[in-house]
N, C-alpha and C positions, 0 to 999 in steps of 0.2 A: 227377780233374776239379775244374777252380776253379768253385767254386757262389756269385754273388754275392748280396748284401742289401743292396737302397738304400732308405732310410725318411727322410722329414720330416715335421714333425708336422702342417702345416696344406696345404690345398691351393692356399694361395695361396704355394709356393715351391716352386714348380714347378723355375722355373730352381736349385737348388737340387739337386732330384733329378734332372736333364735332366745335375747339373754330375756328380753322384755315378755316375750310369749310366756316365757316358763315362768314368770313371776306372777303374769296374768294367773296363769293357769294354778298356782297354790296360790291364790288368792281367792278361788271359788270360781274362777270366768271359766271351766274347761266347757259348758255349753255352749259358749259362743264369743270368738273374739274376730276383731277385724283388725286387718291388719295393712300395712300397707308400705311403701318405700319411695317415698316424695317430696321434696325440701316445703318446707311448710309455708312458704310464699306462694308453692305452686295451689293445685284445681288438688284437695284431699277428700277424693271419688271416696274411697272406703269412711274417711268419719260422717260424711254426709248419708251415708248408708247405714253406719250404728247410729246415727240420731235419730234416721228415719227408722229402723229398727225397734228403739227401744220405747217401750210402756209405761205406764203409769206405775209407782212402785218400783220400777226396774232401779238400777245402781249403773252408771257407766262407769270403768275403774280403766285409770289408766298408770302407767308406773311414775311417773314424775311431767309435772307442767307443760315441762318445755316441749314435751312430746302433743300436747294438746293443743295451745296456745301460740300464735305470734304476736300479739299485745294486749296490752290492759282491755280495750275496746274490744280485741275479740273474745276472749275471757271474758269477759261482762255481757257481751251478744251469745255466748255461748249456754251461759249458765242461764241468763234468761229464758232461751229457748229449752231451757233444760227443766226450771223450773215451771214455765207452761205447762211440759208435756210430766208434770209431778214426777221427775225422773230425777235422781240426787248425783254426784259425782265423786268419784271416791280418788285418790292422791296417794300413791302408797308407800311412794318416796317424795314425804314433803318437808326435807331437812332433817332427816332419820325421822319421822314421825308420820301415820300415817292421817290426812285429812280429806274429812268426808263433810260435804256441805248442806247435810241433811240437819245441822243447827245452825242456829243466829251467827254462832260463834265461830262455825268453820268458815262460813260462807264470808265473814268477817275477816278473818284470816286470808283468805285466798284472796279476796281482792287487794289487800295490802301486797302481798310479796308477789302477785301478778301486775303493781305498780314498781315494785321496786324492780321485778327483772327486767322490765320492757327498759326500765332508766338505766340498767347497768347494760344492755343492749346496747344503746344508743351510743354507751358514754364509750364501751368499746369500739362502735362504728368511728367514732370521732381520732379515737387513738388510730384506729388503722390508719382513714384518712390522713391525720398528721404525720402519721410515720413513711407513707407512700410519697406525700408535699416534700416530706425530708429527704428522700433515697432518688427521690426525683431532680432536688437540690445539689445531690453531692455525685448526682452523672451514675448512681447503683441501681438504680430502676432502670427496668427497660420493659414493662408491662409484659402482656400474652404475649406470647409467640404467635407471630400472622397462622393459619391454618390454610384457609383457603389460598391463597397465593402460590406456597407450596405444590399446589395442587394446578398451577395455572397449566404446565405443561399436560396434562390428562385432560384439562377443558378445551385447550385448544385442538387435540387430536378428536376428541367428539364433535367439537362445532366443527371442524372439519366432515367430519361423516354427517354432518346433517342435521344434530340430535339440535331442539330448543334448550335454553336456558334452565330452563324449569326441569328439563329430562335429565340434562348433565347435575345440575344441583343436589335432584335426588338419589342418582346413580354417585355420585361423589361426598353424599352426604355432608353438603354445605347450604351457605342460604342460595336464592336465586339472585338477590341483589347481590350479592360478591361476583356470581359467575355474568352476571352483566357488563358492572364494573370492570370487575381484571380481563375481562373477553375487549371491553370499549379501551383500555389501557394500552392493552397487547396491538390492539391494531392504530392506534396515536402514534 
């Protein structure tokens, strides 16, 4: 059975995963694809559900890497568990070319350019970082915008009525350590 996984990391791309379902879907997954919308640092509830999911024989296909993977290490704990459970992995976009790690030679492949993307990852992290040191340097940064602060004058009207910390946080949809903080500021 082809078992698919479409993931993007926000829920505003949509179209996005509406593109990757349909890709799934003529690619043989219309029995069964998971699917999900969660930055792939976070808890991805649905792939742990197609691994649990899939069978001896089965195929998990998913349209391009970066959709499955957030490093070499986990790409390599992935395919392991994958190769346990005799389930193979299929790549459908893996550089216009579609790779399936059901030979020496895919699985071969995949570990390589799942080194090489975690290293162009990185090497991006690093430019950003530089470029924020730099914009930081010339007075153009000014990071987030405060959120919760904004929001002081609604914390102090509920802690006026009574509500705890923890009540107004959730009604205002901030953390609780903010509405502490800027509640302990306000009254300094």
């Amino acid at each position: 059975m082809l078992v698919g996984y479409a993931r993007t990391s926000t829920f505003d791309q949509v179209a996005g995963l509406e593109a990757q379902i349909e890709q799934l879907t003529e690619a043989g997954c219309a029995e069964k694809i998971f699917r999900e919308q969660v930055s792939s640092v976070g808890e991805r509830a649905q792939l742990e559900a197609a691994l649990d999911f899939v069978r001896e024989d089965d195929v998990l296909v998913v349209v391009r890497l970066d959709r499955l993977a957030r490093s070499t290490s986990d790409l390599l704990a992935l395919l392991d568990r994958l190769e346990a459970q005799k389930v193979g992995l299929r790549i459908l976009d893996f550089g216009g070319a579609v790779m399936d790690t059901q030979s020496p030679t895919g699985r071969l492949m995949l570990t390589m350019f799942g080194a090489l993307a975690q290293f162009e990852r990185e090497l991006m992290l690093v430019r950003q970082r530089e470029g924020i040191e730099k914009a930081k340097r010339e007075g153009r940064y000014k990071g987030r915008a405060p959120t919760a602060r904004s929001r002081l004058p609604e914390m102090r009207e509920l802690a006026e009525q009574g509500l705890r910390p923890s009540d107004i946080a959730s009604r205002l949809n901030c953390s609780r350590a903010s509405v502490y903080r800027l509640l302990k500021e306000d009254r300094a």
